[in-house]
N, C-alpha and C positions, 0 to 999 in steps of 0.2 A: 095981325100976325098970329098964327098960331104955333104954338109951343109941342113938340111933338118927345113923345116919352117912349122908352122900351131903348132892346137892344139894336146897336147900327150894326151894319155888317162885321165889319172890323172887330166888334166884340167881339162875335161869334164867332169869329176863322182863330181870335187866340186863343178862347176855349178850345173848342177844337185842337187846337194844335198842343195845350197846354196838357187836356185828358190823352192827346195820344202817346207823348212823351212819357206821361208814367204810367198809361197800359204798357209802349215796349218798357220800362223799367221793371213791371211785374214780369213781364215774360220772361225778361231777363233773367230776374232773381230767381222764377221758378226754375230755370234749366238748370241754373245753377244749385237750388235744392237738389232737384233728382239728379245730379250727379253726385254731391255729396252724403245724398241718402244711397247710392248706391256702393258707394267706399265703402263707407259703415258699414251696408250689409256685406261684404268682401270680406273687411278687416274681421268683422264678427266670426265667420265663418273661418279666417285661417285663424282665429283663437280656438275655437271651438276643436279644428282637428290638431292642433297640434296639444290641446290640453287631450285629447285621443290618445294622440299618440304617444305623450308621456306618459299616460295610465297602463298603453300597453307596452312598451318599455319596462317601467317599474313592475309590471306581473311578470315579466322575463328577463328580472335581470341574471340571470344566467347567461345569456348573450352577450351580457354586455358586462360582468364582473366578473372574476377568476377568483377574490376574495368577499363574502357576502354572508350576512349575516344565515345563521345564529353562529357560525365557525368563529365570527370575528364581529368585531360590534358595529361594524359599517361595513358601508361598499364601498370595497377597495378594489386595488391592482385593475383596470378597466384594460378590454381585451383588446390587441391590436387590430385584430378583426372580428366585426358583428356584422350581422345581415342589418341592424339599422344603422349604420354608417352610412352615409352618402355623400361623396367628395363633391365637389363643383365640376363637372363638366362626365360625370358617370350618371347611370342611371341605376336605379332599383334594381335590382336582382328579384324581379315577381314574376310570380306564376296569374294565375285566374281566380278572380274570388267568387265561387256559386253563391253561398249564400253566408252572410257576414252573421248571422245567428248560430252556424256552425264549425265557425272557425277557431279550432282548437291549439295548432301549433304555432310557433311565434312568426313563423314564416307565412302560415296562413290568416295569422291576424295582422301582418305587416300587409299583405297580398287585401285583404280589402280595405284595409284604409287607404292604401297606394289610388284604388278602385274608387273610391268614395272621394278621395281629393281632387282626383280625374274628373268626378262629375259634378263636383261643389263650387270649383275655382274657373273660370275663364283664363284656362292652362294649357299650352299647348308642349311638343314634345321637346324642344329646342329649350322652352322657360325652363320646364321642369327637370331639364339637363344640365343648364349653366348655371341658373340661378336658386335652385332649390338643393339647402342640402342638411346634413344632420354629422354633428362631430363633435370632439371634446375639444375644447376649445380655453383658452385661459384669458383672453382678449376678445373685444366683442370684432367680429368680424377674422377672425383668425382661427382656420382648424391649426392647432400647433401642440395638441395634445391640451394636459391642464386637468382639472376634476368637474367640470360646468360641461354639460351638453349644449351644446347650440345648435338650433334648428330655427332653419332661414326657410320659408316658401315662399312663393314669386307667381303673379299672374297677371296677364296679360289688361291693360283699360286701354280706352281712346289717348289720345294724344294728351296733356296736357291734363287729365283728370284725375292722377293720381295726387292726393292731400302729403305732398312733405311736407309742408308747413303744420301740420296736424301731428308731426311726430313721426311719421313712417319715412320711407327711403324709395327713393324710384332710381332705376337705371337711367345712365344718360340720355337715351334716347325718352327719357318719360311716358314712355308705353307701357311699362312694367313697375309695378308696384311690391312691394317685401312689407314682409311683418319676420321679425327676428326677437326669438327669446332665448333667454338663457335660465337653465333650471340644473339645480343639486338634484341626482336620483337619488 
């Protein structure tokens, strides 16, 4: 009788079946990377404009304070109306930005960042309507006056892709993801 050595079939179909289980597992984990590498770059970039748009805010706060220094040792009395106010369900008050190297008044430096959030975020007209907006605020989520700017932007991912569990906020429908901060001018 001879004694016969190697693999039976049977091995091989577990192999098989064993590497193809954690090929899909890699596949898996990868979608799931490049979804998360893509929040990150989202979330990066609504950091990035709204630290923008505080820098040009705090060059104009003339728009935005009636008492301001050197008159007074702070900024005080905050105006009940500013061109960077933006309630929930308004939109910008913008014109057209030529070129954001030129733009010298506050309305024109509002008017390309408006332009520049337009083409950095996956935003459409409706997001940028209901859920993006900029106000003083004394509670997180509440324009109700206060001395705290709050500036909430909103844009649009797939279903399910937005990381609340990571800290940020998604609308009910989870197609929409926010980054909301609050900053002293």
């Amino acid at each position: 009788m001879k004694k016969y050595s190697g693999f039976s079939l049977i091995e091989v179909l577990i192999t098989l079946l064993l590497t193809a289980v954690g090929i899909l597992g890699m596949v898996a984990m990868q979608s799931r990377a490049i979804h998360q590498t893509q929040d990150a770059v989202q979330r990066n970039t609504a950091i990035m404009l709204v630290n923008e748009l505080v820098d040009i805010m705090r060059a104009n706060s003339s728009e935005i304070f009636s008492l301001r220094p050197p008159h007074v040792p702070l900024y005080m009395n905050p105006k009940d109306t500013s061109i960077f106010y933006k309630a929930k369900g308004t939109t910008f008050s913008t014109g057209t930005c030529n070129d954001p190297s030129a733009a010298k008044t506050a309305q024109q430096q509002l008017d390309c960042w408006v332009a520049k959030l337009n083409s950095s975020l996956p935003i459409d007209a409706d997001t940028l309507k209901d859920h993006t907006y900029i106000c003083f605020s004394s509670s997180k989520g509440s324009c109700n006056g206060g001395s705290t700017i709050e500036i909430q932007l909103a844009w649009q991912v797939k279903k399910d892709t937005c990381l609340v569990e990571a800290g940020g906020d998604a609308a009910p429908d989870n197609e929409t993801c926010f980054y909301r901060t609050r900053v002293e001018l």
